[in-house]
mmCIF file as gemmi writes it, N, C-alpha and C atoms, coordinates in Angstrom:
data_model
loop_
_atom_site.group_PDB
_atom_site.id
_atom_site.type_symbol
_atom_site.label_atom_id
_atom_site.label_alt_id
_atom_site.label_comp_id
_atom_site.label_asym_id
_atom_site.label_entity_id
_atom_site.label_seq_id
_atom_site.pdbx_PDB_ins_code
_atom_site.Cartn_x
_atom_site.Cartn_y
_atom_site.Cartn_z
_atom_site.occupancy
_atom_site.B_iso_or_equiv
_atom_site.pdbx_formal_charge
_atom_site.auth_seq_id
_atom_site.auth_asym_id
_atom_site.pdbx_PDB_model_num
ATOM 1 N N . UNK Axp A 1 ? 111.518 106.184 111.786 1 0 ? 1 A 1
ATOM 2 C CA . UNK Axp A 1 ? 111.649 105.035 112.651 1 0 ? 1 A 1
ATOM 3 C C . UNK Axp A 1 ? 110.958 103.833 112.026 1 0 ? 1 A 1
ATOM 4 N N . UNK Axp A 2 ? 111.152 103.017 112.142 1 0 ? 2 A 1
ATOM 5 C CA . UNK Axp A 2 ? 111.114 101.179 111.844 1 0 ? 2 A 1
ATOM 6 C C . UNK Axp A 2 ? 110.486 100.555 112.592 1 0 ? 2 A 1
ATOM 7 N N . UNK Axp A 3 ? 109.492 99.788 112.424 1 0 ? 3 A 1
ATOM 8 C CA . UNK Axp A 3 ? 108.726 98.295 113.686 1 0 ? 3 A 1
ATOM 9 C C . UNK Axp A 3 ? 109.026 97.222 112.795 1 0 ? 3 A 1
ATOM 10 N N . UNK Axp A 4 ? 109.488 96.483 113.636 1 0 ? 4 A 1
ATOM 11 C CA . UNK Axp A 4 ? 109.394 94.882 113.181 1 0 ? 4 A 1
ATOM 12 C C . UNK Axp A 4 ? 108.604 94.275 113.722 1 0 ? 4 A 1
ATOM 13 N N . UNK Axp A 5 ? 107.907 93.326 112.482 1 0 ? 5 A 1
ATOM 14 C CA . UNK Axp A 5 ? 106.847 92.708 112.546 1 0 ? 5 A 1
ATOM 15 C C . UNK Axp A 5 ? 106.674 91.09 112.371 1 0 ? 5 A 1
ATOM 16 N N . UNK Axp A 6 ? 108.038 90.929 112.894 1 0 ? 6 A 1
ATOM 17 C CA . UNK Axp A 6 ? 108.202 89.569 112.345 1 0 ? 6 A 1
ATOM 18 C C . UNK Axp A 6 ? 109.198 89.102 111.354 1 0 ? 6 A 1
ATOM 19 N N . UNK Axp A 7 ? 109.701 87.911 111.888 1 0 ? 7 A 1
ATOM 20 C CA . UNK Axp A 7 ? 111.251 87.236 110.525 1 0 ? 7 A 1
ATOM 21 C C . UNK Axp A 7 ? 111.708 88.124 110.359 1 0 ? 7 A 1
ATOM 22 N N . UNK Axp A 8 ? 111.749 88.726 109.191 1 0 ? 8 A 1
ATOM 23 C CA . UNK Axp A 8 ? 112.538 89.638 108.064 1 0 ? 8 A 1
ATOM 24 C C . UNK Axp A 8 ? 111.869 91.131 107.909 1 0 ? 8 A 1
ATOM 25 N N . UNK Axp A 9 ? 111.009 90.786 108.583 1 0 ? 9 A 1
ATOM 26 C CA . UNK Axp A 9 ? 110.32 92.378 108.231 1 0 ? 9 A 1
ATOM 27 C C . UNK Axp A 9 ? 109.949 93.772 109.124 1 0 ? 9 A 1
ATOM 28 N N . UNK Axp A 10 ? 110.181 94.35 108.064 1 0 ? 10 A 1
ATOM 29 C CA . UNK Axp A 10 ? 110.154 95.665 109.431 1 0 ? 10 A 1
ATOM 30 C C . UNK Axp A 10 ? 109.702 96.755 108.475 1 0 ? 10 A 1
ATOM 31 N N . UNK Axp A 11 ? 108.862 97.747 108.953 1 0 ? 11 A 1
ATOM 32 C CA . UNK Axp A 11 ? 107.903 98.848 107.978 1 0 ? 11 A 1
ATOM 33 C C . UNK Axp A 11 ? 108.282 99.977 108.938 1 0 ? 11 A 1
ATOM 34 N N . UNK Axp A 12 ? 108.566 101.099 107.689 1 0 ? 12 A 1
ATOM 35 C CA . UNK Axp A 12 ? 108.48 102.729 108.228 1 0 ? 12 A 1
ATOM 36 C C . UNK Axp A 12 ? 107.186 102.997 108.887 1 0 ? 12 A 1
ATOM 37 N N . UNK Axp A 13 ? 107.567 103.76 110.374 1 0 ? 13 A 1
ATOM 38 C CA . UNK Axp A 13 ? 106.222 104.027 110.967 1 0 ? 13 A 1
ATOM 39 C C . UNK Axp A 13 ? 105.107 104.751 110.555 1 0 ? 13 A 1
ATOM 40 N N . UNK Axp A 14 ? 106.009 105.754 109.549 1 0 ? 14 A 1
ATOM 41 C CA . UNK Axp A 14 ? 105.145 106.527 108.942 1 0 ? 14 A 1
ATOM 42 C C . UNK Axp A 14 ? 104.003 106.189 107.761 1 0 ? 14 A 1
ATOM 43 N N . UNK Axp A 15 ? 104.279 104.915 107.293 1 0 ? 15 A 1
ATOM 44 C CA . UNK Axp A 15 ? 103.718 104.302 106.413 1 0 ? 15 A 1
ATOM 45 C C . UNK Axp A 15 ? 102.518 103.199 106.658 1 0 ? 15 A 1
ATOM 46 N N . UNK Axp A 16 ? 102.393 103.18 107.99 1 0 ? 16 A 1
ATOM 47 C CA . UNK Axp A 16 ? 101.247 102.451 108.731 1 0 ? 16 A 1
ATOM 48 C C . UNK Axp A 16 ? 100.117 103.206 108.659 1 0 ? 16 A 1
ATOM 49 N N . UNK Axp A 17 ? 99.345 102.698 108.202 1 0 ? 17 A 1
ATOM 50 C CA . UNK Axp A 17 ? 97.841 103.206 108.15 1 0 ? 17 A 1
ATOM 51 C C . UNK Axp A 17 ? 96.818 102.879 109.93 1 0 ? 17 A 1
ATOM 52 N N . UNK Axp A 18 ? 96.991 101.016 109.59 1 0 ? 18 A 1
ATOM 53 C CA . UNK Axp A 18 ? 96.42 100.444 110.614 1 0 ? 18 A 1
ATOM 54 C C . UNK Axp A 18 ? 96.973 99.56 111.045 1 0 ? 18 A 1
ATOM 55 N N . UNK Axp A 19 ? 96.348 98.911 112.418 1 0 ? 19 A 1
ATOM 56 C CA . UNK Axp A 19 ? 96.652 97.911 113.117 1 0 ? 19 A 1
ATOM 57 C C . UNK Axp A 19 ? 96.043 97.036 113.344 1 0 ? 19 A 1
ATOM 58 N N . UNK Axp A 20 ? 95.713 96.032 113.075 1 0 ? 20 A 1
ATOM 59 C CA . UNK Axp A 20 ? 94.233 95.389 113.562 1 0 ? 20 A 1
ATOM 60 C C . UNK Axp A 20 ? 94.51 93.758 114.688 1 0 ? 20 A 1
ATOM 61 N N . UNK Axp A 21 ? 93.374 93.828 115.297 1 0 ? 21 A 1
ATOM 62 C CA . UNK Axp A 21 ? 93.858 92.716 116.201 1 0 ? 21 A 1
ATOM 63 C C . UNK Axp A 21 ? 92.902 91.659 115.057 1 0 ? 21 A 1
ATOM 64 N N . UNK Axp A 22 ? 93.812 90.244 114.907 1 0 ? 22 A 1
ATOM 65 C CA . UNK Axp A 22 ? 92.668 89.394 114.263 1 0 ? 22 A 1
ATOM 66 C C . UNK Axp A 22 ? 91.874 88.728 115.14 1 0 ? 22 A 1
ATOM 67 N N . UNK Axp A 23 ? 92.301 88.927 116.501 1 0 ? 23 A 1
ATOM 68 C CA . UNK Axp A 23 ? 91.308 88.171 117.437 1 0 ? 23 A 1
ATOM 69 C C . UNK Axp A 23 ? 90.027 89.051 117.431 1 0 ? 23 A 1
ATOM 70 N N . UNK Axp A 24 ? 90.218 89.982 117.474 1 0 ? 24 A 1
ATOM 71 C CA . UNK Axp A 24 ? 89.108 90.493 117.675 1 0 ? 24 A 1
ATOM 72 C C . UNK Axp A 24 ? 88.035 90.773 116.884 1 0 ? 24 A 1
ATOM 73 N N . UNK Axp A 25 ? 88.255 90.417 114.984 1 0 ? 25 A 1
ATOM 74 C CA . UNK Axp A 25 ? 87.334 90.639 114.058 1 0 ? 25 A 1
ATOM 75 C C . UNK Axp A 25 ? 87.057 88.845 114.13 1 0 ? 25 A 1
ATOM 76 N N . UNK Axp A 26 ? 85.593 89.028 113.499 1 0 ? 26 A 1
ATOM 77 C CA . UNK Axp A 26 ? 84.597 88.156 113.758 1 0 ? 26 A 1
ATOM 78 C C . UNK Axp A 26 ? 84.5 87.803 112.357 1 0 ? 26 A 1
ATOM 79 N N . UNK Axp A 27 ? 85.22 86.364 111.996 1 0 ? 27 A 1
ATOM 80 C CA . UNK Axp A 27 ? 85.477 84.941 111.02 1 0 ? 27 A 1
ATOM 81 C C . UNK Axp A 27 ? 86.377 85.82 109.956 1 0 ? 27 A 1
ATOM 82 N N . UNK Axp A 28 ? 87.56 85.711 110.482 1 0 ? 28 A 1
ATOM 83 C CA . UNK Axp A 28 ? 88.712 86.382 110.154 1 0 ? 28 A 1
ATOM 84 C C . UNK Axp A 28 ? 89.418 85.886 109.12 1 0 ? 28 A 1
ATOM 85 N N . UNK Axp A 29 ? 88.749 84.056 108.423 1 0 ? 29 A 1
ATOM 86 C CA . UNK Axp A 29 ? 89.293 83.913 107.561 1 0 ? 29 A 1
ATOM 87 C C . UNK Axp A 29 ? 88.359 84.692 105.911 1 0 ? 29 A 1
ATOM 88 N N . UNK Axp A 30 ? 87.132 84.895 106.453 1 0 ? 30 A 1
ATOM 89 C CA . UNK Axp A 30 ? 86.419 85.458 105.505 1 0 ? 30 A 1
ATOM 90 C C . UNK Axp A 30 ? 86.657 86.753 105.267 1 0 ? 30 A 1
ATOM 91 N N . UNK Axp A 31 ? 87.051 87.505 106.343 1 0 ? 31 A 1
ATOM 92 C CA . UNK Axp A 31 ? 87.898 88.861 106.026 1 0 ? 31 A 1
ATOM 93 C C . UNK Axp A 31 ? 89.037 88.947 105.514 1 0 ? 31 A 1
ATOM 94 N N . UNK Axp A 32 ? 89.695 87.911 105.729 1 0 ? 32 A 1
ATOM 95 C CA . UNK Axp A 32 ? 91.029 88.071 104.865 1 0 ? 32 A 1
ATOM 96 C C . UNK Axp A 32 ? 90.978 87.655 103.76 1 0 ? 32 A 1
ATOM 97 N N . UNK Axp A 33 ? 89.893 86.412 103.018 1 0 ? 33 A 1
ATOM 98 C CA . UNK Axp A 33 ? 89.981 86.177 101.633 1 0 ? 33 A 1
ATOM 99 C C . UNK Axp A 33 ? 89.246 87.471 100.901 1 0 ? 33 A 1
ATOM 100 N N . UNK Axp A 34 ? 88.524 88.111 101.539 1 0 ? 34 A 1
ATOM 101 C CA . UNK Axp A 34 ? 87.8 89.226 101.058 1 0 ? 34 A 1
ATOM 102 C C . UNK Axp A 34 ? 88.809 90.553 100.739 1 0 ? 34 A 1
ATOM 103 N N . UNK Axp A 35 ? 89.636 90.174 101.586 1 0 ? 35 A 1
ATOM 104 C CA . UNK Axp A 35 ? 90.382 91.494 101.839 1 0 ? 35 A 1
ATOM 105 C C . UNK Axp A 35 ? 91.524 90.887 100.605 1 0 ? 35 A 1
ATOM 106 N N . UNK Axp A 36 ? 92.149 90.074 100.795 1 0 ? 36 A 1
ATOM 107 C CA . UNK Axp A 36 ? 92.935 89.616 99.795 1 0 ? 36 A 1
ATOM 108 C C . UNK Axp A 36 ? 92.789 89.974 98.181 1 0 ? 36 A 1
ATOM 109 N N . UNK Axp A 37 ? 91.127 89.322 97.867 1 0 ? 37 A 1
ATOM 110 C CA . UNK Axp A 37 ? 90.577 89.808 96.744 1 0 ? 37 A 1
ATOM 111 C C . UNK Axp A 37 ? 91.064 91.187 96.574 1 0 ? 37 A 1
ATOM 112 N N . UNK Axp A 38 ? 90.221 92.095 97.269 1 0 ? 38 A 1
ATOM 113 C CA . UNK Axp A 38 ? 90.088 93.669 96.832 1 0 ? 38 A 1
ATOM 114 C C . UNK Axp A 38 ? 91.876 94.139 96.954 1 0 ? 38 A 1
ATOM 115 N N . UNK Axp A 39 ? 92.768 93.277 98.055 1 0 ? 39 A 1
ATOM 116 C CA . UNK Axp A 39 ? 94.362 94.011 97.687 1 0 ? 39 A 1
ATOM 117 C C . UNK Axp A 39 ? 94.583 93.57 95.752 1 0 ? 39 A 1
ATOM 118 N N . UNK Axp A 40 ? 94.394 92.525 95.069 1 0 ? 40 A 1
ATOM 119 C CA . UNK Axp A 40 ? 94.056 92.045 94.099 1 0 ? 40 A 1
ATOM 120 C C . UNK Axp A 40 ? 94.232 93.184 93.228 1 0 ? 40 A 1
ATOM 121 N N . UNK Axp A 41 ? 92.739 93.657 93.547 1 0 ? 41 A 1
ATOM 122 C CA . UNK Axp A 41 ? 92.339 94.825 92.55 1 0 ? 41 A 1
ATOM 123 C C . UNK Axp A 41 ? 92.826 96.032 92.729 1 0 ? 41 A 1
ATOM 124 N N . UNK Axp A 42 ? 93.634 96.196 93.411 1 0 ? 42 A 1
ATOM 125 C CA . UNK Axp A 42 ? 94.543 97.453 94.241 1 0 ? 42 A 1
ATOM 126 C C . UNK Axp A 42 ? 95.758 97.497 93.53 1 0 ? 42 A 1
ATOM 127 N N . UNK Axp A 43 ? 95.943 96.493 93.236 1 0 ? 43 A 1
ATOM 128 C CA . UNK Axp A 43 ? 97.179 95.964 92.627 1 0 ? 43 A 1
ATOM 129 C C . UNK Axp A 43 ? 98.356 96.167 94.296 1 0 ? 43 A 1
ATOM 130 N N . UNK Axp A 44 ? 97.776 95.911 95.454 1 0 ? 44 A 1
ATOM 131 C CA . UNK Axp A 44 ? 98.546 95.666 96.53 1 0 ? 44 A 1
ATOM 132 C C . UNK Axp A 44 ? 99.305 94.523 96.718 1 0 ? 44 A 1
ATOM 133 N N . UNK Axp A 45 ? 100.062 94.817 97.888 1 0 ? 45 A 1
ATOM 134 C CA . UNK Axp A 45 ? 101.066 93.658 97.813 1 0 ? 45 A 1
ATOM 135 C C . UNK Axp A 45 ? 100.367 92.94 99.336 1 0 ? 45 A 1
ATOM 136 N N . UNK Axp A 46 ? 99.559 91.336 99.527 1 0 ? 46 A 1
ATOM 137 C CA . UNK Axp A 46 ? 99.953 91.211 100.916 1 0 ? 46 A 1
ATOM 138 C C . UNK Axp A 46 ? 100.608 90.244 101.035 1 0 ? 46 A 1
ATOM 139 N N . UNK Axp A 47 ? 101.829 90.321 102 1 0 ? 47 A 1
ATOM 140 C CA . UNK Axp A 47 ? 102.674 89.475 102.466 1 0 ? 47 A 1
ATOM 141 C C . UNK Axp A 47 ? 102.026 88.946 103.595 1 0 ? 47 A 1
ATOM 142 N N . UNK Axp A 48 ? 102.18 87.401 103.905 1 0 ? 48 A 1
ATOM 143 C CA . UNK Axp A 48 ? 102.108 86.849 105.173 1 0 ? 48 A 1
ATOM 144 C C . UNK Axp A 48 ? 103.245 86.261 105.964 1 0 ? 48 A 1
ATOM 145 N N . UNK Axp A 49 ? 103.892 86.798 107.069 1 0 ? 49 A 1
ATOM 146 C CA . UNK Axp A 49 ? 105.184 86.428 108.081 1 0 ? 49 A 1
ATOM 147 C C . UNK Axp A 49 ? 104.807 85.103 108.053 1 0 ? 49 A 1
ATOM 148 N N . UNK Axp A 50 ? 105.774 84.17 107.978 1 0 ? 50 A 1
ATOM 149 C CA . UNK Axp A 50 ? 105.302 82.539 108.167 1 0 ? 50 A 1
ATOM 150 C C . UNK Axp A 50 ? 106.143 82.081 109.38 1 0 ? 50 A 1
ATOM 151 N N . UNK Axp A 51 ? 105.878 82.786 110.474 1 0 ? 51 A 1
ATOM 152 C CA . UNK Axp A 51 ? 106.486 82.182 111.691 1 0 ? 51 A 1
ATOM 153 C C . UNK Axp A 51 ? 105.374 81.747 112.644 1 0 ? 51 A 1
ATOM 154 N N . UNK Axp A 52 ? 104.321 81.931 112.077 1 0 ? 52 A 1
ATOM 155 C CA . UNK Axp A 52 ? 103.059 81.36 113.279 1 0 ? 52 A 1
ATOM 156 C C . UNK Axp A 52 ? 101.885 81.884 112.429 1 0 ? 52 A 1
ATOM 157 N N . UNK Axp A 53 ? 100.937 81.487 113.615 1 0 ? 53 A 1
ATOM 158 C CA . UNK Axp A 53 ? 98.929 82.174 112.97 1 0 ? 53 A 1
ATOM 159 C C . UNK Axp A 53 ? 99.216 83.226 112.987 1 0 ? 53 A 1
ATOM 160 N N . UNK Axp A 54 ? 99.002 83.918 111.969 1 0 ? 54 A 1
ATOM 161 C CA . UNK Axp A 54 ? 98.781 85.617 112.047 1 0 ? 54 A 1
ATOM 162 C C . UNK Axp A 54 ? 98.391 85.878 113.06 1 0 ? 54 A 1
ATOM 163 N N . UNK Axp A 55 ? 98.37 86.779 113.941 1 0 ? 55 A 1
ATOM 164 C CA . UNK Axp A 55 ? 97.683 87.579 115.282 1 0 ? 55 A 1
ATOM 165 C C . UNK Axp A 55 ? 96.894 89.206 114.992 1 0 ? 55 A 1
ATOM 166 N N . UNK Axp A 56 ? 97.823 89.52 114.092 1 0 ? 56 A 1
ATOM 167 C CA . UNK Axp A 56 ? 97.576 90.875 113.687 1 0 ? 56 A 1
ATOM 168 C C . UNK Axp A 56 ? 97.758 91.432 111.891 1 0 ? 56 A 1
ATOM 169 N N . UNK Axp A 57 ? 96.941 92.504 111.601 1 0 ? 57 A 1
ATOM 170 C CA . UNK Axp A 57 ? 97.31 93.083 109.933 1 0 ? 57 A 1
ATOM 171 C C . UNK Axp A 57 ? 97.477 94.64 110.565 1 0 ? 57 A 1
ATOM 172 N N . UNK Axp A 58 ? 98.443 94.436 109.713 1 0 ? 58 A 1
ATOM 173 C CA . UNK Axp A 58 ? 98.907 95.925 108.964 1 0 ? 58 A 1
ATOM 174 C C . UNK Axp A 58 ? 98.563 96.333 107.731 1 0 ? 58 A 1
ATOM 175 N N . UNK Axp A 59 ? 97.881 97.569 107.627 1 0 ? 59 A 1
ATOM 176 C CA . UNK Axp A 59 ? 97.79 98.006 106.561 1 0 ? 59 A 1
ATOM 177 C C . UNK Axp A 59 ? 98.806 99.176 106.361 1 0 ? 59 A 1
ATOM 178 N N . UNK Axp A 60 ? 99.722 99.122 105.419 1 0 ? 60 A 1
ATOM 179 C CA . UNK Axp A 60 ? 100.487 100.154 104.582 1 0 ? 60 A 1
ATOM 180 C C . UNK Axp A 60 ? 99.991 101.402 103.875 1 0 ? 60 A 1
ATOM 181 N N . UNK Axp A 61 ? 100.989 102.162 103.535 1 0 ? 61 A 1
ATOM 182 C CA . UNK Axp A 61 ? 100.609 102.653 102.048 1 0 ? 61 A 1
ATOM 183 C C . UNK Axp A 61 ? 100.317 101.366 101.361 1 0 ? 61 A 1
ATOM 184 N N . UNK Axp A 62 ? 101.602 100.908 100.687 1 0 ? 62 A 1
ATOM 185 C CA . UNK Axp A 62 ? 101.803 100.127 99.897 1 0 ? 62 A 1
ATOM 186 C C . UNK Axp A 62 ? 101.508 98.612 100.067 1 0 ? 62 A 1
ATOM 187 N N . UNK Axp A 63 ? 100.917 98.012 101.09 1 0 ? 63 A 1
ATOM 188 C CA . UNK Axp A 63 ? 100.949 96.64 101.403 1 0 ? 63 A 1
ATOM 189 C C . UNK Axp A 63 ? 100.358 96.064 102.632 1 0 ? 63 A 1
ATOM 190 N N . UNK Axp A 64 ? 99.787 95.473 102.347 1 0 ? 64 A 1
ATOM 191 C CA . UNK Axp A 64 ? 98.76 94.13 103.726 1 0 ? 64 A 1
ATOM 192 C C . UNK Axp A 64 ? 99.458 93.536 104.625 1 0 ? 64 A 1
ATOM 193 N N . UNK Axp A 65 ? 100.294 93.335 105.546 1 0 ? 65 A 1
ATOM 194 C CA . UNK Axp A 65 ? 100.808 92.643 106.397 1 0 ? 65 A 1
ATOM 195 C C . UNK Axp A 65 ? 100.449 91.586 107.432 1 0 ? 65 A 1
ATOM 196 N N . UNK Axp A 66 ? 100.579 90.564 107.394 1 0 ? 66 A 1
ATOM 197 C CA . UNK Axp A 66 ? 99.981 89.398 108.508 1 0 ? 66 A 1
ATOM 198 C C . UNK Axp A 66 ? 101.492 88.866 108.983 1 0 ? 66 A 1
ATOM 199 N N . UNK Axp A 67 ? 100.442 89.796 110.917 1 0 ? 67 A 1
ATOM 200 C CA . UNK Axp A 67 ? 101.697 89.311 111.339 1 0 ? 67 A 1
ATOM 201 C C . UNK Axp A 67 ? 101.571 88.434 112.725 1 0 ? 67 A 1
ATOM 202 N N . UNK Axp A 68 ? 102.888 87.413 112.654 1 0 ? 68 A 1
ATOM 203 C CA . UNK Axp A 68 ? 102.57 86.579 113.949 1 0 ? 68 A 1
ATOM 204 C C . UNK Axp A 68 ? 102.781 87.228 115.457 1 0 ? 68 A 1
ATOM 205 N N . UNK Axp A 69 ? 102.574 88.68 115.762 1 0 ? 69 A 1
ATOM 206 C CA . UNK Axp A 69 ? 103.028 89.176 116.695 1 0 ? 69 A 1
ATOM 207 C C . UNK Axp A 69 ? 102.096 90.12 116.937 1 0 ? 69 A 1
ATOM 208 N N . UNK Axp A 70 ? 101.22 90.208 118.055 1 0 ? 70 A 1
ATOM 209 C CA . UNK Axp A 70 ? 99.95 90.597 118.401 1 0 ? 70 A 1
ATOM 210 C C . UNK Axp A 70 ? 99.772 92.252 118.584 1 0 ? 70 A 1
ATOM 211 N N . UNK Axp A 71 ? 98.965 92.555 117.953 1 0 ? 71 A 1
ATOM 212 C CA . UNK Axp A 71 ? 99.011 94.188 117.595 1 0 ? 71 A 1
ATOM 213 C C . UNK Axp A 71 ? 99.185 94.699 119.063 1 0 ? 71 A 1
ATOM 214 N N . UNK Axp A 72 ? 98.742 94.334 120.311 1 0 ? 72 A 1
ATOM 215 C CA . UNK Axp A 72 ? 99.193 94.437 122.083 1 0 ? 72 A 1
ATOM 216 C C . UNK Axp A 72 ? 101.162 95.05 121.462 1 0 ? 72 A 1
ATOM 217 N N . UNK Axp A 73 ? 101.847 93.537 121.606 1 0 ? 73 A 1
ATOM 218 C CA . UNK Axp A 73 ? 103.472 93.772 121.204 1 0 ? 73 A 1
ATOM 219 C C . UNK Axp A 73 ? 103.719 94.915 120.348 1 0 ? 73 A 1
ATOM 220 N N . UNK Axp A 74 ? 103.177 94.524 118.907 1 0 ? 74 A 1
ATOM 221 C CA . UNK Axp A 74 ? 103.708 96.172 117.992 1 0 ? 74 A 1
ATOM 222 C C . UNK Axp A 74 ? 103.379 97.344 118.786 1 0 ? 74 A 1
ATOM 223 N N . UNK Axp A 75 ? 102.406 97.859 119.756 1 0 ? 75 A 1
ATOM 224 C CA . UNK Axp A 75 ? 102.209 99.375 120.448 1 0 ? 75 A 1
ATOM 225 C C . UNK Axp A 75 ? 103.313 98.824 120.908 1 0 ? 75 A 1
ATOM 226 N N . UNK Axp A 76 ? 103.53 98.234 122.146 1 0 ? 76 A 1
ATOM 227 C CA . UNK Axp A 76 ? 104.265 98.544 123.063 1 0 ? 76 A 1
ATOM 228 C C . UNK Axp A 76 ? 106.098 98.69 122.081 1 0 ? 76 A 1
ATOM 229 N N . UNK Axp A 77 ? 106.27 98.198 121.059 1 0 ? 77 A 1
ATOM 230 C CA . UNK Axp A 77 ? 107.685 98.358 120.761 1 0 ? 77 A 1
ATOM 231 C C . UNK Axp A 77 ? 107.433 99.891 119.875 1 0 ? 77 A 1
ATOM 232 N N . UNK Axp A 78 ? 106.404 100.616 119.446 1 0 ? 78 A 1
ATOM 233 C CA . UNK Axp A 78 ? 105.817 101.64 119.209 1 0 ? 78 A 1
ATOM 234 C C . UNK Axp A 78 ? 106.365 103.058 120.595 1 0 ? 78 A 1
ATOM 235 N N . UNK Axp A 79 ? 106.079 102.445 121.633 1 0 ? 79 A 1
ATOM 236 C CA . UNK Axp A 79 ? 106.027 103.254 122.539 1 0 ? 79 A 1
ATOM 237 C C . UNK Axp A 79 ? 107.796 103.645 123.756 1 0 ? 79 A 1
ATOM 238 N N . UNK Axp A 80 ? 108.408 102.273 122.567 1 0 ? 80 A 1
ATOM 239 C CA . UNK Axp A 80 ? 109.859 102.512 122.898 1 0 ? 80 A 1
ATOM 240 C C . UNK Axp A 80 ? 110.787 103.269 122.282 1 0 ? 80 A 1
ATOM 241 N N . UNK Axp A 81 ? 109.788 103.685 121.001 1 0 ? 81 A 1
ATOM 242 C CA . UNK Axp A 81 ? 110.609 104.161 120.095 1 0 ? 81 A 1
ATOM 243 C C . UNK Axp A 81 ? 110.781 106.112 120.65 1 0 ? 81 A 1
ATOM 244 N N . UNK Axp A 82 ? 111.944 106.684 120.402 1 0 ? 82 A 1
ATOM 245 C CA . UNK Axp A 82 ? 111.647 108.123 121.094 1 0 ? 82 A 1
ATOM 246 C C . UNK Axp A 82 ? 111.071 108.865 119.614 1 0 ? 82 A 1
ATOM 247 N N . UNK Axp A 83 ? 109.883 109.565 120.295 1 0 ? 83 A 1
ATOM 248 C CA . UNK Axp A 83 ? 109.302 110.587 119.203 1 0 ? 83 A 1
ATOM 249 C C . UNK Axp A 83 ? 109.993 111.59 118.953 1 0 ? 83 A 1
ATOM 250 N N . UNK Axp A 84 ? 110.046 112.173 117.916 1 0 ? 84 A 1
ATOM 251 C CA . UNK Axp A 84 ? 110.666 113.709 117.727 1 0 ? 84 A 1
ATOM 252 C C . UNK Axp A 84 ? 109.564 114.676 117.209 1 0 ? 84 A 1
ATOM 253 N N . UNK Axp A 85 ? 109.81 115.84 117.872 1 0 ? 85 A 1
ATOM 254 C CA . UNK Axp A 85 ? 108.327 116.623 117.617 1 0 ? 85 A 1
ATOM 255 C C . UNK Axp A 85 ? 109.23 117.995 116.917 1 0 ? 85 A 1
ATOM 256 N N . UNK Axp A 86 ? 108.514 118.386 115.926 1 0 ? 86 A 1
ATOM 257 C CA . UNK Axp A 86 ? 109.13 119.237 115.371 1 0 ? 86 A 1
ATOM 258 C C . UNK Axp A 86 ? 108.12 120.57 114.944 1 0 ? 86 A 1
């Protein structure tokens, strides 16, 4: 299954690590140039959605996500999706 996270983008669920609210971390632009750096040295990819202020990050396997759609919205389109239990 798939979440979209904004514009053009949409990530396998399975490939989500985290979710983070940016409201809620404390001077969020210093976490993200920090965080930016070390994706850097990761040789990670982060993309930023350019449809508004970031609200929320995703962390990937593969990639950093800033997205304009508040980690609140991604659960709830999370919780529409039907699980399969195997």
């Amino acid at each position: 299954m798939f979440l979209h996270l904004g514009g053009s983008s949409i990530v396998d669920l399975n490939k989500i690590i985290v979710v983070l609210n940016l409201d809620k971390i404390e001077h969020p632009g210093k976490y993200l140039n920090m965080l930016r750096e070390e994706e850097k040295k990761k040789g990670r990819i982060m993309e930023e959605i350019a449809e508004g202020e970031p609200k929320s990050l995703i962390i990937t396997e593969n990639s950093v996500i800033l997205s304009p759609i508040s980690s609140l919205t991604l659960k709830k389109r999370t919780n529409k999706i039907p699980i399969k239990f195997e």
